[in-house]
C-alpha positions in Angstrom: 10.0 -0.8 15.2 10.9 2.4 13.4 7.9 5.0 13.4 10.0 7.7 11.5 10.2 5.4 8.9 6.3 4.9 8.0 4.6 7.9 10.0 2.9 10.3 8.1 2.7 7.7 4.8 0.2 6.0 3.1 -0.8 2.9 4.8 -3.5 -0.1 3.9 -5.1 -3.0 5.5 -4.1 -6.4 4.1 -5.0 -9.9 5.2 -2.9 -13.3 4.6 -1.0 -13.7 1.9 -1.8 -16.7 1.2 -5.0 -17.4 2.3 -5.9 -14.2 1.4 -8.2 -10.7 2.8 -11.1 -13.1 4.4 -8.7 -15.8 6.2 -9.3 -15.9 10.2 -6.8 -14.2 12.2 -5.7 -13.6 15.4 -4.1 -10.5 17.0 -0.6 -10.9 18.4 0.4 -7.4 19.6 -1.0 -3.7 18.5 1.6 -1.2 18.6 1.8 2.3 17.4 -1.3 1.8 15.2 0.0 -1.2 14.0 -1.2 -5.2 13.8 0.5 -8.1 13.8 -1.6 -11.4 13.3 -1.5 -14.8 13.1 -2.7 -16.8 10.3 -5.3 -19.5 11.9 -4.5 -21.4 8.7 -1.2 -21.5 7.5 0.4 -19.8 10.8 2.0 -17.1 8.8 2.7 -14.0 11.1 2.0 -10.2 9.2 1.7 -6.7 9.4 -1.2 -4.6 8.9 -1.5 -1.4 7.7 1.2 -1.6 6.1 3.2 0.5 3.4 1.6 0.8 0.2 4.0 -0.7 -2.8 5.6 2.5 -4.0 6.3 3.6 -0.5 8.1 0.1 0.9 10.1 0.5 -2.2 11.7 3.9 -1.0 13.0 2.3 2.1 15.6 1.0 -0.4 16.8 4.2 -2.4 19.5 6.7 -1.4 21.6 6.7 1.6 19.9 5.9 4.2 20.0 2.3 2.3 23.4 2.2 1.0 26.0 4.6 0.6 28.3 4.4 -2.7 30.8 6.0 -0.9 31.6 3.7 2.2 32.6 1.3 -0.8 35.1 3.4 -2.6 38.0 2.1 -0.7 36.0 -1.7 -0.2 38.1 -4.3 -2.4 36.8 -8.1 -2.5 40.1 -9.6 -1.7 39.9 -7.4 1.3 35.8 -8.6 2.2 37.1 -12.3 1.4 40.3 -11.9 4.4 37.7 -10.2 7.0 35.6 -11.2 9.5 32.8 -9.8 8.0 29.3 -11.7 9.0 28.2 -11.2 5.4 31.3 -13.5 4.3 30.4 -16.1 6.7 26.9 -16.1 5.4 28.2 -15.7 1.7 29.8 -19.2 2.6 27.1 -20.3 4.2 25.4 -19.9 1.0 27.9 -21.5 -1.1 27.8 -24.5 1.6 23.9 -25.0 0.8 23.9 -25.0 -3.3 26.7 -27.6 -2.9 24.6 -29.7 -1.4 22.2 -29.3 -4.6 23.5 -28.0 -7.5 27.2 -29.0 -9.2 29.5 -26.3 -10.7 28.4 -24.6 -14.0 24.5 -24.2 -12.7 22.7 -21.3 -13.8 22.1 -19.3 -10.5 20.0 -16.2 -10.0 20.1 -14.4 -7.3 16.7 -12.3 -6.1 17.3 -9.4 -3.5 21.0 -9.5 -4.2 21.5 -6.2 -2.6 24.6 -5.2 -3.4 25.7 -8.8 -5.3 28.2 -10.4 -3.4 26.8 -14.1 -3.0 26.5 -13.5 -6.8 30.3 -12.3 -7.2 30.8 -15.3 -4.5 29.0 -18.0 -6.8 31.0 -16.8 -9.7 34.0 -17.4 -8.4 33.2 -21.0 -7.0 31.8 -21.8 -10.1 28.6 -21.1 -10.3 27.1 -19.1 -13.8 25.4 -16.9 -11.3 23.4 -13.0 -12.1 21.1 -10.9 -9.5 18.2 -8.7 -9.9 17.7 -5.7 -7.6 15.0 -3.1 -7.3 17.9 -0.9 -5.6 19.2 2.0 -7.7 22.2 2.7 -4.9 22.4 -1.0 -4.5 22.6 -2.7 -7.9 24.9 0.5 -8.5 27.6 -0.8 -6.1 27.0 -4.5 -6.8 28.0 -3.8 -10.5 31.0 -0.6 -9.8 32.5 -2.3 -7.1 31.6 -5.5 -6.0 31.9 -5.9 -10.2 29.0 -9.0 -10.4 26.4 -8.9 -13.0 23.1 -7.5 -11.4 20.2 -5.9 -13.4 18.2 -3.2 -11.4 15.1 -4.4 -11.9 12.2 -6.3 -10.6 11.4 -9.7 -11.2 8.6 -9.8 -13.1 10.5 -7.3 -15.5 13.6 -10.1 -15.9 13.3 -11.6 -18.9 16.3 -14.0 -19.5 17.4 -16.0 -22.5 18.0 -19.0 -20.2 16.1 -20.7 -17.7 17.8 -21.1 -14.3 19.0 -24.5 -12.5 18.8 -22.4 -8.6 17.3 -19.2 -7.5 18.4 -17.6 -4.5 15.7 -15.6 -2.1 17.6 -15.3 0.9 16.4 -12.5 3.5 14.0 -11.7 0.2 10.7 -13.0 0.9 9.4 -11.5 3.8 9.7 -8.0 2.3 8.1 -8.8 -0.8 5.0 -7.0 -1.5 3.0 -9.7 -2.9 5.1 -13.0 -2.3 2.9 -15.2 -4.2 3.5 -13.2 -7.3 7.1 -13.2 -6.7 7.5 -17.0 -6.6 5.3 -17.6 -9.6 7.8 -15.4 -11.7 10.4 -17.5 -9.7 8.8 -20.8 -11.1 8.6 -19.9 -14.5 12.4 -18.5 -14.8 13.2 -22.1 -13.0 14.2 -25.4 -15.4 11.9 -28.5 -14.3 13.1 -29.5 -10.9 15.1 -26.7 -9.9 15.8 -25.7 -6.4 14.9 -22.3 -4.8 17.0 -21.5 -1.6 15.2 -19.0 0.7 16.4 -17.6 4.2 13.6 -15.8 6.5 12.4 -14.6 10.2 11.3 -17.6 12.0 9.0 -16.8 14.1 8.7 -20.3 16.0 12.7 -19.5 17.1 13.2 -19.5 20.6 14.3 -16.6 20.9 11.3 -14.8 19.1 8.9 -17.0 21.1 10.5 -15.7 24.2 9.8 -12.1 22.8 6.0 -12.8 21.9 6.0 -13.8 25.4 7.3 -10.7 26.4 5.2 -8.8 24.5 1.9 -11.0 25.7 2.8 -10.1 29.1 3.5 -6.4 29.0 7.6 -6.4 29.5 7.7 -5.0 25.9 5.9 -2.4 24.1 7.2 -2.1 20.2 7.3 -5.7 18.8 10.5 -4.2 17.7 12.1 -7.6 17.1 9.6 -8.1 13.8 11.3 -5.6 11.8 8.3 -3.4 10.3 7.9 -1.7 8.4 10.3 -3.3 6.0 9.7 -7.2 7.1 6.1 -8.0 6.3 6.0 -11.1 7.7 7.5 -13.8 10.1 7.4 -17.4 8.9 8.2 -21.0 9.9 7.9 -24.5 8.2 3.8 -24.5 7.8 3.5 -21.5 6.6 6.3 -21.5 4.1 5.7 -25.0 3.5 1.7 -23.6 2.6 3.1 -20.5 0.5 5.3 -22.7 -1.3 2.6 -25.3 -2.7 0.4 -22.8 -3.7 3.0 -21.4 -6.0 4.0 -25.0 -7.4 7.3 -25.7 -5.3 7.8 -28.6 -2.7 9.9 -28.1 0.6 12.3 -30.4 0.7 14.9 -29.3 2.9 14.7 -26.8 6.3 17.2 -25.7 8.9 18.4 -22.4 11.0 21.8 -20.8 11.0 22.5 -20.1 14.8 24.8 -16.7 15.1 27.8 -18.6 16.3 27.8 -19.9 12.9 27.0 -17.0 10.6 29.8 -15.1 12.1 32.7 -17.9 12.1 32.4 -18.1 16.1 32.0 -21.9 16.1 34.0 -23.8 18.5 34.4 -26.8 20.2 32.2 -25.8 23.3 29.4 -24.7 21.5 29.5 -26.5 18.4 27.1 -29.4 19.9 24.4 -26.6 20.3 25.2 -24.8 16.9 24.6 -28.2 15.7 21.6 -29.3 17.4 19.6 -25.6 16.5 20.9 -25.9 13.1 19.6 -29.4 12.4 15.7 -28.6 14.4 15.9 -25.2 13.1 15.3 -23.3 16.1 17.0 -20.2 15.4 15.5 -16.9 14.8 16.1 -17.2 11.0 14.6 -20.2 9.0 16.3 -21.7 5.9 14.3 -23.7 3.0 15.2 -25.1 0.0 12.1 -26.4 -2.3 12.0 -28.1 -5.5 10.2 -26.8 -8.6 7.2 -29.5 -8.9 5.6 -30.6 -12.4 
């Protein structure tokens, strides 16, 4: 946890997301003034106090974010030859929408940082665009990484098309008000289209072993959570509960182990890559949910 980065600003007391300020919670570790609950009914892990909107927004602006100019020399031929993680997760990506949506699908991509699943998409195919709050960001995903982002938030997005897939990968648990989020999701989604979204599990082994940890003194800062920009921590209840109330139905979960995101698969480990990807016990939680009537 990084104090420097929310001492001093304005704070406030939130509750459930979903379930809302008057849901029954219960305290998972206090740290630096700082709460981190459990949902008793939809098991959804979050912060409180928190960053107020305008501040959690500045954690995205200027160069402590993104620098312009550690791109000025990037090329995507280059990023396509490495063995960057962010490729093998950019195929990763590509992988899952396969599995979904043919060639020639509308894709928008929410959170795109600096676009390159959205310069990715387009060259496999895909009729893909991204929104980004990020000035510095959507700067470098359109100067550089040359794919079509609008800096902008979601609710401000207003295209002519509706979409076939929307992408919310490493998106959702820094979203102010989720909920809200997903609604604007649903109604920028054609009947039965897919959302793909990638987020903390908190049911991983590996963070169960830290709450553990933390429950039993051998860590202090809860660190591992990622405040103050991750909000919350989720696994298939919760996400399964967030998802319903905003009109989508899970229909698909599983966890990228780190062997995998960063092309290290081999035949030693690849029976455990396999057997966390499939029961999703990774730290990180993939879903893909279908737009419902």
């Amino acid at each position: 946890m990084f104090k420097e980065r929310f001492a001093g600003k304005k704070l406030e007391e939130v509750g459930c997301p979903t379930c809302g300020i008057k849901s029954k919670n219960r305290l998972l570790h206090f740290y630096e003034g700082i709460g981190f609950y459990c949902c008793n009914s939809c098991n959804i892990n979050f912060a409180s106090p928190r960053l107020i909107e305008k501040e959690l927004l500045r954690l995205y602006e200027g160069s402590e974010w993104r620098n312009f100019n550690d791109f000025l020399s990037w090329s995507y031929h280059d990023w396509i030859n490495s063995q960057d993680p962010s490729y093998f997760i950019s195929k990763l990506n590509l992988e899952l929408i396969k599995k979904f949506l043919k060639q020639g699908s509308r894709i928008l991509d929410v959170g795109c940082d600096i676009g390159l699943d959205v310069r990715f998409l387009k060259e496999n195919g895909y009729l893909s665009k991204g929104v980004e709050v990020s000035t510095i960001g959507s700067r470098i995903a359109n100067e550089i990484v040359r794919a079509e982002v609008y800096n902008t938030e979601l609710k401000n997005y207003k295209p002519q098309e509706k979409f076939h897939g929307v992408m919310l990968m490493d998106v959702l648990e820094h979203l102010y008000n989720p909920i809200a989020v997903l609604n604007d999701i649903n109604d920028r989604l054609i009947d039965h289209g897919y959302l793909f979204i990638h987020v903390p599990h908190h049911n991983g082994i590996s963070a169960r072993w830290k709450k553990i940890m933390h429950r039993i003194g051998l860590k202090k800062s809860f660190k591992h959570f990622g405040f103050p920009a991750h909000l919350y921590g989720f696994d298939k209840k919760s996400l399964k509960k967030m998802l319903h109330q905003s009109n989508f139905e899970a229909v698909f979960f599983e966890s990228w182990p780190r062997k995998l995101t960063t092309g290290k698969v081999n035949f030693l480990n690849a029976p455990f890559v396999h057997f966390f990807r499939r029961f999703a016990l990774s730290d990180y939680i993939l879903c893909v949910a279908i737009k419902r009537n």
